[in-house]
C-alpha positions in Angstrom: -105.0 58.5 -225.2 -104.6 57.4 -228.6 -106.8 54.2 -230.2 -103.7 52.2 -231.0 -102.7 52.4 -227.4 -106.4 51.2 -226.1 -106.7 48.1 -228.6 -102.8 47.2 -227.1 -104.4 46.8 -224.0 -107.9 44.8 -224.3 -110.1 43.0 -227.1 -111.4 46.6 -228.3 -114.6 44.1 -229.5 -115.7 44.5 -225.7 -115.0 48.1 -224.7 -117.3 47.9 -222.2 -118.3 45.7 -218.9 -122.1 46.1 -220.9 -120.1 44.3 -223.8 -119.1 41.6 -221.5 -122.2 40.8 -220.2 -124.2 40.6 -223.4 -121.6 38.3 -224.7 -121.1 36.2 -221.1 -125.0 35.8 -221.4 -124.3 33.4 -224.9 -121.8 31.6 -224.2 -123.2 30.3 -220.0 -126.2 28.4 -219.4 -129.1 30.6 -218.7 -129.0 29.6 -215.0 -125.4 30.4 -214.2 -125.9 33.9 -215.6 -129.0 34.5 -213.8 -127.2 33.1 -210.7 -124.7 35.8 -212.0 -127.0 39.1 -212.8 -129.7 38.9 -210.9 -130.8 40.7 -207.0 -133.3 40.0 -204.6 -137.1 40.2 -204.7 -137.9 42.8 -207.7 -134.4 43.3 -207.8 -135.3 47.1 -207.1 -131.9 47.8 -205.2 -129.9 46.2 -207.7 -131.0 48.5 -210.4 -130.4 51.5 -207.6 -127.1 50.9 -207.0 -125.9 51.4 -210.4 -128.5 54.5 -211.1 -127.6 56.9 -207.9 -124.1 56.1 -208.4 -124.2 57.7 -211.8 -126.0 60.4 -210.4 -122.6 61.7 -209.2 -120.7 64.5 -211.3 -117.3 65.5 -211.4 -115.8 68.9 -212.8 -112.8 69.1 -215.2 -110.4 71.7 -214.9 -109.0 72.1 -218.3 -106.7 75.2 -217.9 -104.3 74.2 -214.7 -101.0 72.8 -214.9 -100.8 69.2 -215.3 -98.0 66.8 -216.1 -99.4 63.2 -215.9 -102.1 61.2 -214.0 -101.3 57.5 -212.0 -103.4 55.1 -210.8 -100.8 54.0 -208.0 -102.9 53.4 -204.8 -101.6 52.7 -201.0 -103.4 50.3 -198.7 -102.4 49.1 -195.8 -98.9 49.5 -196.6 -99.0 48.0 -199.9 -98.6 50.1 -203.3 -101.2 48.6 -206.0 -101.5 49.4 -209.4 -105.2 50.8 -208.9 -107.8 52.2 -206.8 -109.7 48.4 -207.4 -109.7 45.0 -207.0 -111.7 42.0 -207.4 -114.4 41.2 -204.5 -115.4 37.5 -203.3 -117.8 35.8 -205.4 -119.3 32.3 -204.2 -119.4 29.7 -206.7 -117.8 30.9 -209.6 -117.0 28.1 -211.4 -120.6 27.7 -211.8 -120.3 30.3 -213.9 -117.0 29.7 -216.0 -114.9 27.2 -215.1 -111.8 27.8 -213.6 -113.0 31.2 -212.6 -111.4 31.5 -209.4 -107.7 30.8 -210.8 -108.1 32.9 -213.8 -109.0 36.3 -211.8 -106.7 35.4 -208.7 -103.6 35.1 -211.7 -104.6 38.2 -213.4 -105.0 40.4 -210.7 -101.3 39.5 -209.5 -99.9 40.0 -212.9 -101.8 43.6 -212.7 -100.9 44.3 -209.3 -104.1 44.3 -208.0 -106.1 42.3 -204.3 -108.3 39.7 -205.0 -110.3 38.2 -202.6 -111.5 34.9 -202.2 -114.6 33.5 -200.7 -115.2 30.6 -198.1 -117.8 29.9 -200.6 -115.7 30.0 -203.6 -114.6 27.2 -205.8 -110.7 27.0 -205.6 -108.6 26.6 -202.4 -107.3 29.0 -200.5 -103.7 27.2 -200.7 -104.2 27.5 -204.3 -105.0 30.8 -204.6 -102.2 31.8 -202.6 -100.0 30.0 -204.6 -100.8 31.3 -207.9 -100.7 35.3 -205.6 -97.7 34.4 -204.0 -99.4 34.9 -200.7 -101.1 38.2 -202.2 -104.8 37.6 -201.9 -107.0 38.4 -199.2 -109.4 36.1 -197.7 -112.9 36.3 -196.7 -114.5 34.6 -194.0 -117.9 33.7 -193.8 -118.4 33.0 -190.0 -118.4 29.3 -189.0 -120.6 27.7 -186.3 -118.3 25.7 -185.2 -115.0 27.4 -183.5 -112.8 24.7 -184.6 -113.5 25.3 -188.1 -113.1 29.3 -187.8 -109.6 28.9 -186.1 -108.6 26.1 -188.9 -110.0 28.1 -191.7 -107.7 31.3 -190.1 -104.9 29.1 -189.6 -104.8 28.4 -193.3 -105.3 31.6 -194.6 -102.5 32.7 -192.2 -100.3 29.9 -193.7 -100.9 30.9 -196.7 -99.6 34.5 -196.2 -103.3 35.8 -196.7 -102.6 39.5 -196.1 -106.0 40.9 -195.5 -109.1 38.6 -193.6 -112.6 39.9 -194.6 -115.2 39.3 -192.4 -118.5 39.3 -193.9 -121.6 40.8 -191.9 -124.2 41.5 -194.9 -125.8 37.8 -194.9 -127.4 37.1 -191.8 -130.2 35.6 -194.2 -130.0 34.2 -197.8 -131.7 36.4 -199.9 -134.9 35.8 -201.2 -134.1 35.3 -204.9 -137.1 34.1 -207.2 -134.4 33.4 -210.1 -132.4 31.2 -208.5 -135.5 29.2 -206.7 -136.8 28.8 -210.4 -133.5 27.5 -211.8 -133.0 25.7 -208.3 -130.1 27.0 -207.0 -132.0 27.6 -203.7 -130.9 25.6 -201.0 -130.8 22.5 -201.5 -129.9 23.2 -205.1 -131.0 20.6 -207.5 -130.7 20.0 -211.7 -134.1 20.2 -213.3 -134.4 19.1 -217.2 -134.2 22.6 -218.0 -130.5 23.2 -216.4 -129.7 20.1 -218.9 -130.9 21.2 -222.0 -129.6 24.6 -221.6 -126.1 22.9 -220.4 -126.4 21.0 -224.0 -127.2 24.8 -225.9 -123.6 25.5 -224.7 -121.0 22.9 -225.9 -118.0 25.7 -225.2 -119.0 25.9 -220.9 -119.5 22.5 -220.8 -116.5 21.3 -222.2 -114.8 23.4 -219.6 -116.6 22.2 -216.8 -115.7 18.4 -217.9 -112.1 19.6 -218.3 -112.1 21.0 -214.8 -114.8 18.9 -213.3 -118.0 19.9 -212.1 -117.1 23.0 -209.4 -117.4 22.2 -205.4 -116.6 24.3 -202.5 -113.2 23.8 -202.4 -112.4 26.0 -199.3 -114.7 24.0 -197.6 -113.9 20.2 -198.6 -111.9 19.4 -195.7 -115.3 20.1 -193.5 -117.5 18.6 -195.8 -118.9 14.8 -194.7 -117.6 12.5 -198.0 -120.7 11.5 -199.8 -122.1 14.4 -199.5 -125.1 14.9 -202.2 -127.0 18.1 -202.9 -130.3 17.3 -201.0 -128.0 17.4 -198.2 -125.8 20.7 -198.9 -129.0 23.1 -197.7 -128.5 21.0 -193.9 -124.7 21.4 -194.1 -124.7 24.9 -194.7 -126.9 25.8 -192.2 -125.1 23.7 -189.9 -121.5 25.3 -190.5 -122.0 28.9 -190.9 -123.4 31.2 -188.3 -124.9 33.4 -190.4 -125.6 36.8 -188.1 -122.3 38.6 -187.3 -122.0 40.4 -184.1 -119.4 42.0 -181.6 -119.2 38.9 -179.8 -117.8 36.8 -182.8 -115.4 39.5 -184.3 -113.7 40.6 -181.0 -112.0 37.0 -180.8 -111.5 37.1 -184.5 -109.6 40.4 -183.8 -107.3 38.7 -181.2 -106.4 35.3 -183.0 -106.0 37.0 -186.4 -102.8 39.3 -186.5 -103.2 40.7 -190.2 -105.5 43.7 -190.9 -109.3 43.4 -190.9 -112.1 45.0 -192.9 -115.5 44.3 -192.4 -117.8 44.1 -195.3 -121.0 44.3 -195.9 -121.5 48.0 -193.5 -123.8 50.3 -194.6 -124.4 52.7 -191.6 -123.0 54.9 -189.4 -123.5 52.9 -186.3 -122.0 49.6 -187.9 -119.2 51.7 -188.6 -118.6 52.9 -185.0 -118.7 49.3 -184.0 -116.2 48.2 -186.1 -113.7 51.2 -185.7 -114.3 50.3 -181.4 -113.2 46.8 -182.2 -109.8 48.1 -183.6 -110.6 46.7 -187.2 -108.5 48.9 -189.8 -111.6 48.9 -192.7 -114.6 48.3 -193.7 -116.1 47.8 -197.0 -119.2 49.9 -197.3 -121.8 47.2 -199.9 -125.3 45.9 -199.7 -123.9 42.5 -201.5 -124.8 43.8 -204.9 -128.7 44.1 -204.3 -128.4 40.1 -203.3 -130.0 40.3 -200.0 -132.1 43.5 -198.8 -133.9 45.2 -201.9 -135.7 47.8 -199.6 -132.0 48.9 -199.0 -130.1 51.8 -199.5 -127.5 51.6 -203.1 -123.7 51.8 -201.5 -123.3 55.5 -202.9 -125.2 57.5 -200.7 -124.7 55.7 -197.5 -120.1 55.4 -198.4 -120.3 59.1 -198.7 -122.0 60.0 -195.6 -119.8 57.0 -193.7 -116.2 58.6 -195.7 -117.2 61.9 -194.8 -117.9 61.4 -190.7 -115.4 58.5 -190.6 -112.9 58.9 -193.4 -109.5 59.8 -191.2 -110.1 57.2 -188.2 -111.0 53.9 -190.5 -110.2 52.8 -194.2 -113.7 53.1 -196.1 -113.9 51.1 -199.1 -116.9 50.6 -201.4 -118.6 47.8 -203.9 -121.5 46.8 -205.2 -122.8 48.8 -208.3 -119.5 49.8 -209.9 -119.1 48.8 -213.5 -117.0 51.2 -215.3 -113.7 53.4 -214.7 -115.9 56.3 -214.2 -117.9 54.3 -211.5 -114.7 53.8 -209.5 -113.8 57.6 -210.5 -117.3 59.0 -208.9 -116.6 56.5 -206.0 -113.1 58.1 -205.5 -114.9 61.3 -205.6 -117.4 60.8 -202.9 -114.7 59.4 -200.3 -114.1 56.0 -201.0 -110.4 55.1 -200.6 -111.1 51.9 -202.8 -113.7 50.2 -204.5 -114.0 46.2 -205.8 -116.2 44.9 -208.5 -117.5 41.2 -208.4 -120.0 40.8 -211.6 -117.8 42.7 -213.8 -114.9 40.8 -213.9 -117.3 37.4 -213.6 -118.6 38.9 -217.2 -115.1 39.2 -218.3 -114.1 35.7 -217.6 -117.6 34.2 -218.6 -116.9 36.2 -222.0 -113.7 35.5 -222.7 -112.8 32.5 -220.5 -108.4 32.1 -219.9 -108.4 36.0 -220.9 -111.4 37.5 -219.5 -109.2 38.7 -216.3 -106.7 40.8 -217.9 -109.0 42.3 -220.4 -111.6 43.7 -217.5 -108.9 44.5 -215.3 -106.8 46.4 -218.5 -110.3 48.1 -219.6 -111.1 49.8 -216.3 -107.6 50.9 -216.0 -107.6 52.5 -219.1 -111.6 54.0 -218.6 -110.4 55.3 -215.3 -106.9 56.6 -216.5 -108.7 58.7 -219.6 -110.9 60.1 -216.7 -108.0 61.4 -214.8 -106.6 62.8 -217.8 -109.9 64.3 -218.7 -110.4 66.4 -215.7 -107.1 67.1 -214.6 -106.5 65.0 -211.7 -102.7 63.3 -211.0 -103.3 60.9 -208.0 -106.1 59.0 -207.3 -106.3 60.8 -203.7 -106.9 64.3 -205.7 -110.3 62.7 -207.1 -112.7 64.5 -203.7 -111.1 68.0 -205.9 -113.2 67.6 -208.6 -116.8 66.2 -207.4 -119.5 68.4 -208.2 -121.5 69.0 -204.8 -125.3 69.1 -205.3 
């Protein structure tokens, strides 16, 4: 792969998602990054999952026959461009305005899912109208019936293909950045948010162009008037935050698109959700956001691929952040992977073109890997890992 045909594809100033983030971290205020980048507690899991899964080898084979190598991936009967796609992130206009839109229309334009969050800060009707009905949808679980059957009613009208259901939160994490910036719940603006809002005239011309961001997903719900003292009491009161059997099985009946469950991160979850005829799961830890005594996703995807791989589709995040992160998740037994901070980097970088540039540098970082070692279909990649 040549370096004319790598600087065709992205800003080759930001080769990397590292690039991204160093530059995202100028140009947000220092609260919306940290809101971003940061874990739980000492934030000892979030630094895990990117170490073990780097711990992970694979082996080239230099001398066998090999013609070319294609990222072309089936799931659920759909043919996408690559092995990845963009996970749910809450709030991210927070972080760059417009977020939300900007991914969602990049990753149809590269062929790729993205999912959207209850908690997210576009519509789901818009999001399916700038997909075309090609985004999936992730459901955090409401309290209230009536607002779980509305909010799958509109995901179905909006030819949502895939409903995640999210089992990983069944407490907000304990997250001493965001209590000191106050984005705890209730979240409220301290003279420090403002002055650090005025060190960046570029996001906050944005926001005031797009308006300050709300849950959009959630408006319809929402009492009018609402202020922020009273968002901590409104969350609490719509979302039921511990999943369980009880509260999927009916999901399973009134939803008639495929399923995944995200958040698992053991074999007995896994059982569960393979005995409720879901058809995946996404094996994450929420990207070190809410248990930091955790396992990273690596160790515990491989184990749950290996024992479960042919009677449920496994998926993986949390931790990736390069085409050779998705390559060594391939490896281990994930049949796909999603990344959430990476492409939030992208667009916080680079704003209207942060989307296409992440999604256009992993495919080319994963494609050079598969050319490196030999491999020719993304399914090939269990060949070449390196067992310990």
């Amino acid at each position: 792969m040549s370096r004319n045909s790598i600087a065709k594809k992205f800003d080759s100033r930001y080769p990397s998602i590292e690039d991204l983030r160093t530059k995202a971290k100028k140009r947000i205020p220092r609260f919306a990054f940290e809101y971003l980048d940061s874990g739980c507690n000492e934030e000892v899991n979030l630094r895990r999952n990117t170490t073990e899964i780097r711990e992970v080898q694979l082996t080239p084979n230099y001398l066998d026959q090999f013609s070319n190598a294609s990222l072309k991936t089936e799931l659920f009967g759909h043919i996408y461009d690559a092995p990845f796609g963009i996970a749910p992130v809450g709030l991210q206009g927070l972080m760059w305005p417009n977020a939300a839109e900007i991914l969602a229309k990049a990753a149809f334009e590269h062929n790729i899912p993205f999912v959207l969050s209850t908690v997210s800060t576009s519509s789901i009707e818009r999001i399916s109208e700038l997909t075309e009905g090609k985004a999936w949808f992730q459901l955090y679980h409401p309290a209230k019936n009536n607002i779980r059957n509305d909010l799958l009613q509109r995901a179905a009208a909006s030819k949502c293909e895939v409903l995640v259901l999210l089992c990983d939160t069944p407490a907000f994490g304990f997250r001493p950045k965001e209590i000191k910036n106050g984005l705890s719940m209730p979240p409220k603006m301290s003279i420090n948010n403002v002055l650090q809002i005025f060190g960046k005239p570029n996001w906050a011309m944005n926001t005031l162009r797009y308006g300050q961001p709300s849950f959009e997903v959630l408006k319809p719900y929402m009492p009018k008037g609402l202020d922020l003292t009273q968002l901590g009491q409104f969350m609490d009161q719509t979302f039921s935050k511990r999943m369980s059997i009880d509260k999927i099985a009916p999901i399973r009946d009134l939803w008639k698109g495929k399923i995944v469950l995200k958040g698992v991160s053991t074999e007995t979850d896994t059982e569960k959700a393979i005995q409720l005829g879901l058809d995946g799961i996404i094996v994450s830890n929420h990207g070190g956001r809410q248990l930091d005594a955790g396992e990273s996703t690596i160790k515990p995807m491989t184990r749950i691929a290996s024992k479960f791989g042919n009677k449920i589709k496994v998926m993986m995040d949390s931790g990736l952040r390069s085409g050779p992160d998705i390559a060594r998740a391939m490896a281990s037994g994930s049949e796909f992977t999603f990344l959430g901070r990476s492409f939030m980097y992208g667009v916080a970088a680079l704003g209207q073109k942060g989307g296409d540039h992440t999604i256009s540098l992993l495919k080319t970082q994963l494609q050079q890997v598969m050319e490196q070692i030999g491999c020719e279909k993304i399914k090939d990649f269990p060949d070449h890992l390196v067992n310990k």
